[in-house]
N, C-alpha and C positions, 0 to 999 in steps of 0.2 A: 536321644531317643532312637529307637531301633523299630523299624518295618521291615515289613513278608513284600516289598512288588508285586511278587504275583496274586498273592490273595487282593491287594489293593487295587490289583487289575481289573478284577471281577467280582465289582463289590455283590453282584448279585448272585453269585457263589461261595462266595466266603463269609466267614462264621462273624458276623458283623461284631459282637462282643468279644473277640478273641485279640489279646493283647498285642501281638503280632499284626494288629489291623490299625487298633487304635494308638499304640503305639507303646512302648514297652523302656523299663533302664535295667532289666537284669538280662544282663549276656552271658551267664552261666549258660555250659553248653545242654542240661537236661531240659530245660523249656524249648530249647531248638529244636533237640531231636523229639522231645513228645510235641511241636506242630509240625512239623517238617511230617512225622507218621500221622496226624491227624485227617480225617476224611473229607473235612471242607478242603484243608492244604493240598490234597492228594487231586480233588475234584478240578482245582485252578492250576494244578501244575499240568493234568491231562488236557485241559482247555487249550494250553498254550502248546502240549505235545500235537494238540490234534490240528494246533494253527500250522505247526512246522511241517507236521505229516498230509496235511492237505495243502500246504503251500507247494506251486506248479514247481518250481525249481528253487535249489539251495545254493549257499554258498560255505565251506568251511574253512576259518579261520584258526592257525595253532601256532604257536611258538613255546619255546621251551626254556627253562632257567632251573637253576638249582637254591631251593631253598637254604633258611636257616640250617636246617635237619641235615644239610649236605644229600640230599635226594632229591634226585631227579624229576622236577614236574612239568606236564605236558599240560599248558592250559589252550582247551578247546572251546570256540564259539561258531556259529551260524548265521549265518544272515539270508533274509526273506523278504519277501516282500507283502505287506499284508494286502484285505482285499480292497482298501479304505486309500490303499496309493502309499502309507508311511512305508518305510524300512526300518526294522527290527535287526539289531543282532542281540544275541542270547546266549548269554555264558551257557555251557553245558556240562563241563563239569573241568575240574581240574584233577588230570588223573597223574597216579605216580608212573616213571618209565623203569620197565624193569631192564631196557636195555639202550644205551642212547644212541644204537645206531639207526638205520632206515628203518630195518625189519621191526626193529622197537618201539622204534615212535612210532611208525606205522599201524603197531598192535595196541599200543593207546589211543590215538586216536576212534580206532572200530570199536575197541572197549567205552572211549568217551558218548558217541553217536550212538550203541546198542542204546544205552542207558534210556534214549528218548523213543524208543521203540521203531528205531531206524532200522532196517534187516539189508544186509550187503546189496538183496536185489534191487533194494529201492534204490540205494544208492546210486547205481547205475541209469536211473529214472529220472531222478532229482540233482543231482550234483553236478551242475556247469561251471564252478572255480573251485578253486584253493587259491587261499594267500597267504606264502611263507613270507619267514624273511631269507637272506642271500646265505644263510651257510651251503657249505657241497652236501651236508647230510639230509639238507630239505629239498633243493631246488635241482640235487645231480639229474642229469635228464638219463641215465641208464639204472643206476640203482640207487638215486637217491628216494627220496620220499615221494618226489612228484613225478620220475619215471615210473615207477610202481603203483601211483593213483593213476598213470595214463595208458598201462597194461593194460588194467582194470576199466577204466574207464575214457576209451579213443575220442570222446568228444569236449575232454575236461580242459579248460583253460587256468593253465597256472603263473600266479602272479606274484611276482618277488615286490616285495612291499617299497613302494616309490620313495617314502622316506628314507631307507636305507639306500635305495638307489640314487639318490641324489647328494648324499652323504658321500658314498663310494666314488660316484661322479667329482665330486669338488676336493676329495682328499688325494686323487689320482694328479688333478691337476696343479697343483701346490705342489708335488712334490718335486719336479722338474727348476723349481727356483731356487739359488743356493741360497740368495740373500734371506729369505724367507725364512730358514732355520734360525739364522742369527739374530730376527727379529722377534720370531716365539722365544729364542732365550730371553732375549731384554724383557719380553713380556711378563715369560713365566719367573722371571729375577723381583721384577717390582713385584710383581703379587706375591712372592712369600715372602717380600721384605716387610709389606705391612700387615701380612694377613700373619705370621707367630707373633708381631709384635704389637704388643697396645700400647708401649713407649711411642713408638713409632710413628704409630697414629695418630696420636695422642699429638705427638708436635708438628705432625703435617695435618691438623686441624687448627693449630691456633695459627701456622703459619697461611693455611688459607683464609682464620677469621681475617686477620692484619692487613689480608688483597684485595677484603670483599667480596669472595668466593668461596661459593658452596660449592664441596666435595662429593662426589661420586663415589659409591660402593666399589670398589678394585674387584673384581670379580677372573678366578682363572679360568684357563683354558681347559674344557672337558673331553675325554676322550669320544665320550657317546654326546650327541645332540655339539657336533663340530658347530656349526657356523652359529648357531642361538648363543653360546658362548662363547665364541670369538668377536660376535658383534656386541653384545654386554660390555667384554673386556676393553674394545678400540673404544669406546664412548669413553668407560669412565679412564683412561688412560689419556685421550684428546682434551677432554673436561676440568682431568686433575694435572696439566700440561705443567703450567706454571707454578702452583705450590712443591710440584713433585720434583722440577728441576731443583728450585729456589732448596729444598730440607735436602737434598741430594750434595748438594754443593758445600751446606754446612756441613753434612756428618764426613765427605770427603776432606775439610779442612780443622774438622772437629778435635782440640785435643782429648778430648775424654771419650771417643766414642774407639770402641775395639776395633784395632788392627785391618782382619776381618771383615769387620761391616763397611769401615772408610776405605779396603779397595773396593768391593763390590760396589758401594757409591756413585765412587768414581770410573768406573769403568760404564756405569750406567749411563752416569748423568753426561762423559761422555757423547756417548752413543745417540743419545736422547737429543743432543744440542746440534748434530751432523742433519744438512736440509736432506737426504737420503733416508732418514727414521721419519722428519716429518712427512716428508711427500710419500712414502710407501704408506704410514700412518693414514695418510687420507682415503690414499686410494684403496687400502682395504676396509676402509669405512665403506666407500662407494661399492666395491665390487662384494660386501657381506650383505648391505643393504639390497644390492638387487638379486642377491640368490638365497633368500630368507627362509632358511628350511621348515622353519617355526610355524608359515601361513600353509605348506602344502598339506597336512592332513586336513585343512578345514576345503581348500580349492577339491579334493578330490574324495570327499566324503562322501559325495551323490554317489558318482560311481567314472566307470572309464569315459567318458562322453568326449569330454578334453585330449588328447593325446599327449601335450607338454602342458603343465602349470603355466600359467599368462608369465606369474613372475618370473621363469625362470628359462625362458625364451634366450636363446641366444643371439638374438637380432640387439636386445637390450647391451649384452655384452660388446658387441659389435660398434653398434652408435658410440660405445663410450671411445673405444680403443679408434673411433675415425673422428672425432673432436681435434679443432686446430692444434698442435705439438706447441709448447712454452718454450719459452727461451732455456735451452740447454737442454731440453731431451732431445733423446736417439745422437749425440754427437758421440764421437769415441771416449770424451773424456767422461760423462754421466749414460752411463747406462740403463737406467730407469726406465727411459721409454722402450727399450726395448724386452727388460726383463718383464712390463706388467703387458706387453704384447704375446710374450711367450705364456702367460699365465691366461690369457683371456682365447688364447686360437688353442691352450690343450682344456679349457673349459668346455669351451663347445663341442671339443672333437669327445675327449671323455662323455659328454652327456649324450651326444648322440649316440654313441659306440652304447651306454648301459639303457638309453629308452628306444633300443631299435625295435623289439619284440612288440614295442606299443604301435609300430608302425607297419605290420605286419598282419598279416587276417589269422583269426577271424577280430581280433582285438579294433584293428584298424575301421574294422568295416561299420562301428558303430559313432562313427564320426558325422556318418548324417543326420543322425536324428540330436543333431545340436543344432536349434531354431539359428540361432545365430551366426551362421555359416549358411546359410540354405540364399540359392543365387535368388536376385531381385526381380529381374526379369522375367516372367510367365512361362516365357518358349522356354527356357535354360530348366526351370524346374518340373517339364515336364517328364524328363528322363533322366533328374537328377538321383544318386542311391542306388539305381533299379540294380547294378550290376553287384552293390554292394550287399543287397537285402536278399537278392537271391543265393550270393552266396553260403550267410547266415542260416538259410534255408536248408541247402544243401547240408553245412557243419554239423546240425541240430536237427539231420531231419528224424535220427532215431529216439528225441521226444515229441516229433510232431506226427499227426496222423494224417490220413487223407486229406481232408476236408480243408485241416488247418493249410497244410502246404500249399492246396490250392487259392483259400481265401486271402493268404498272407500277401501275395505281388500285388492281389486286385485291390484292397484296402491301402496301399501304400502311397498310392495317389492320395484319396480323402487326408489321411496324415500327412502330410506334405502343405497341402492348404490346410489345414488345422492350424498346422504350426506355424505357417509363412505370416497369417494373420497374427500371430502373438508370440511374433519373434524378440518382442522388448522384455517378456515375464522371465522371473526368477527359473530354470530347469529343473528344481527341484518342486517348486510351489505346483509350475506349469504341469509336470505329471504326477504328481500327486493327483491335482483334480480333476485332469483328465481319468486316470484308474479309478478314484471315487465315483465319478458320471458313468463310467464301462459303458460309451454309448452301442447302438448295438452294432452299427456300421462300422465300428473298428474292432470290434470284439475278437477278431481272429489278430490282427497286429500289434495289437496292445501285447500278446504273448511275447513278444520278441524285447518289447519296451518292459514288462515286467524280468525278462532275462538280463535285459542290461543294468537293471539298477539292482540286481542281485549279485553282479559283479562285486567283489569288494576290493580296493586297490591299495589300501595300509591294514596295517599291525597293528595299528596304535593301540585300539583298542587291548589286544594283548600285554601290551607294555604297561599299560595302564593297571592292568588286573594284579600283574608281578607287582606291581608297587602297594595293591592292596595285601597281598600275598605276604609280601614285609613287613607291613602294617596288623595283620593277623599272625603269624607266626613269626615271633622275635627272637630273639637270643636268651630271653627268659623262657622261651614254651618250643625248645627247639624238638620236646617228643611227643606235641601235637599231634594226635590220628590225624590221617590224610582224608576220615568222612569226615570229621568233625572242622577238618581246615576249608573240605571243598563248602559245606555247610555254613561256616563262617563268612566267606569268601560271596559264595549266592543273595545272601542278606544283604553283605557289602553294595556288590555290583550289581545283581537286579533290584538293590532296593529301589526307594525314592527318590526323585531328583530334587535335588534346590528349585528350581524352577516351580515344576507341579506339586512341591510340598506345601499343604493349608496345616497353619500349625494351631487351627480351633481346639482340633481331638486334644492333641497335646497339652494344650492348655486346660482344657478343660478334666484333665486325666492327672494332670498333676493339684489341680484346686480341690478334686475329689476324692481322690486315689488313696489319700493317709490316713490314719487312724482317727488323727483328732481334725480339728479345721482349721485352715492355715489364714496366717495373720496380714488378710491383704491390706487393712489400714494400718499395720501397725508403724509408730513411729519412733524415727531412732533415737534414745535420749542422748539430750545436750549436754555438754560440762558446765556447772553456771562458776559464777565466780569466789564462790567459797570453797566448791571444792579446787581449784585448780591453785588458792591459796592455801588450803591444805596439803595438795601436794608435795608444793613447792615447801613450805617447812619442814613434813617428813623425809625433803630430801636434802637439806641442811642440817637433820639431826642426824641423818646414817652418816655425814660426811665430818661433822664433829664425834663420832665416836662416838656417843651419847647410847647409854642402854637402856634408855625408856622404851618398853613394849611397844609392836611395830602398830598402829592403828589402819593397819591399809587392808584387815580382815573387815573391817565396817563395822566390828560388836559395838566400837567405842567411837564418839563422836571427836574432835579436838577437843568441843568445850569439855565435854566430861574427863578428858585428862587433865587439863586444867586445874579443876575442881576437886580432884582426887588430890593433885602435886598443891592446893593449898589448904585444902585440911589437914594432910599432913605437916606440913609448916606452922599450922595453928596448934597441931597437937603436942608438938617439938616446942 
């Protein structure tokens, strides 16, 4: 079934009968575009234009990819904060690039944002981030995309998207290890050994049934989403340890298996049996497990609060690499210990070197208002922030006014004790319902709390869109109109979530919706056992060749063939 979001946003504006609401199975694009131009549709999309356009500050999200079409599209979103404490981000359109450099995206992007009745000057009013990802054409600080938004706009904070920086981070430091190349081959060697073959498979199944071990998915190595799929692949590799040696060794000593495959084999299974494959084996178990790229878009969803991800702290890497040394590391003859030491001190230095910018103002400066950090002591938080909050001040004083500037230091106290008292609450739940309350004694600081959670600090969301973007425009529809895609595409992503979807309408829209009335008792018939010995003879007469007429139209029962085949013998 297919829903409008936004009409279902506002059910008190939307055309409560209109299929689009209740819920719909023809995706032909002509019903799109006559509600997409329909008046209630029009009235819920201005409701949410008038949310973004009175929202105090924005944030814009954009990344870029090339469709099916081979054309260039720039999918653009927003994030807000509403007045209720939630955060919003909102597709807004996905527009095509007619040029993919700066000046290009650039000029989609102001084309994606006109669309919502944004005007360049507001932008200058509302707009305290951008979050690319790390190409030079988004993030060049002179003429990339985000030099050019900070001509334009000297108070904008741009942020290259953490997921990729943490990727960047950990692929920087791997690459300094030699043994580490020769590890990904044996990796990347098993995984195509079983993944073209279902021979293959097929015998390192039964020879795990024979061990009493269940097999693991062999999953490869991905270029994008590095460590999620390197820690996939050390599992079922760790997992499938011993069947994988044991079928390695047969097809190594195998005489009917190809040339070809019994060296490969053996060069493997080799490799595999040497305690250097196992002990590196572990230890990038250990060192994937704690830089798990896969949890940071959910840690820094809120917004920048955090400076580092908890997981990805380099004190965790530290502890490991000062654990007591076993017998035979760091000596001259096993170099192990020294090679996962050189892996773990260019970890840290790579990740400090890509999140310095987080530690730097105005970014840094919002590290006080994490309840969780805030000193115990009374005296200590009496001046704790002030230096940080005034600077905030200073950064952003070209969207604050008089009054605010001056309310904002003196309110920063009250918030402080706010928060010292319910420093155990979730940060997200915690301002939420502080901004729902908008007590009035914080009414001027909350501005600043409403600016930081407008912050946005991944892409994902972009990435995500792309993936619908493939999912709407295939390799069958690659000359898809680029309205009728962004159209497709809005359905998609602002429709309904699993979560908040009541599937009554649905139900009830499909029990009423047909022509005639649908068969909810109906039940399915049995075979009883005449006919299944019916069967059974018609298909011992096809099999003797017999050219008695087939009975499996139903005109003719058995018995009445029968009966026919012995009148005729009486009439003979």
């Amino acid at each position: 079934m297919m829903f409008c979001r936004v009409c279902r946003e506002f059910p008190s504006i939307a055309e409560s009968t209109s299929a689009f609401v209740t819920g719909t199975s023809n995706f032909r694009k002509d019903p799109i575009r006559t509600h997409e131009k329909s008046l209630h549709h029009k009235k819920c999309i201005d409701q949410i234009e008038k949310e973004i356009q009175e929202s105090r500050f924005l944030s814009i999200l954009a990344d870029g990819s090339t469709d099916t079409g081979i054309i260039e599209q720039e999918l653009v979103h927003v994030r807000y904060v509403r007045d209720n404490g939630d955060i919003a981000t909102y597709m807004i359109k996905c527009q095509p690039v007619k040029s993919a450099n700066a000046a290009g995206i650039l000029e989609a992007i102001d084309e994606a944002v006109n669309t919502m009745g944004i005007r360049e000057d507001t932008w200058k009013k509302k707009v305290v981030c951008a979050n690319f990802d790390g190409a030079a054409v988004m993030m060049g600080e002179k003429t990339g995309v985000a030099g050019r938004l900070k001509q334009r706009i000297p108070h904008i904070i741009t942020i290259h998207c953490v997921a990729h920086k943490l990727e960047l981070a950990v692929l920087d430091s791997v690459k300094g290890c030699e043994y580490l190349v020769k590890f990904e081959d044996t990796l990347k060697t098993i995984f195509k050994m079983y993944y073209y073959s279902p021979k293959k498979r097929r015998e390192l199944t039964e020879i795990s049934e024979l061990l009493n071990e269940r097999l693991a998915h062999f999953s490869g190595l991905k270029s994008t989403r590095w460590l999620p799929s390197r820690l996939r692949c050390l599992k079922a590799v760790e997992k499938n340890y011993t069947p994988t040696v044991v079928h390695m060794e047969n097809m190594a000593e195998g005489s009917d298996v190809k040339a070809e495959d019994a060296a490969k084999a053996k060069g493997v299974v080799q490799e595999m049996k040497t305690e250097k494959f196992v002990r590196f084996l572990h230890f990038m178990l250990d060192y994937s497990t704690i830089l798990r790229l896969g949890r940071v878009p959910q840690l820094w969803k809120i917004s920048c609060v955090v400076p580092v991800p908890k997981t990805s702290r380099p004190k965790d890497l530290n502890s490991y690499s000062q654990r007591p040394a076993r017998r035979g590391e760091g000596t001259d003859k096993d170099t192990f210990g020294a090679e996962i030491q050189k892996i773990i001190d260019n970890t840290v230095k790579y990740m400090d070197n890509r999140f310095k910018n987080l530690h730097e103002k105005p970014l840094s400066c919002f590290k006080v208002f994490d309840p969780s950090i805030l000193p115990y002591p009374r005296e200590e938080l009496a001046n704790y922030g002030d230096e940080e909050v005034d600077y905030l001040v200073t950064h952003f004083a070209c969207l604050l006014d008089a009054e605010e500037k001056e309310k904002i230091p003196q309110e920063w106290m009250d918030l402080k004790v706010w928060l010292a008292e319910r420093r155990g609450r979730k940060v997200d739940c915690l301002y939420r319902d502080l901004l729902s309350e908008n007590p009035e004694h914080l009414s001027h600081i909350l501005l600043l709390v409403k600016l930081m959670l407008t912050l946005s600090p991944s892409t994902a969301i972009c990435e995500r869109g792309f993936s619908c973007m493939n999912r709407v425009k295939t390799t069958h529809r690659t000359s898809l109109h680029p309205e009728t895609l962004n159209d497709c595409m809005q359905l998609s992503i602002n429709g309904e979530t699993v979560e908040s979807f009541c599937p009554d309408k649905s139900i009830r829209f499909w029990m009423f919706s047909g022509k005639g009335s649908r068969h909810l008792d109906h039940k399915t018939p049995t075979r009883t056992k005449s006919s299944e010995m019916e069967g059974n003879a018609q298909e011992e007469k096809a099999d003797e060749g017999d050219a008695m007429p087939s009975t499996s139209s139903g005109i003719f029962s058995s018995e009445t063939s029968v009966e026919i085949s012995d009148s005729g013998s009486d009439t003979d």
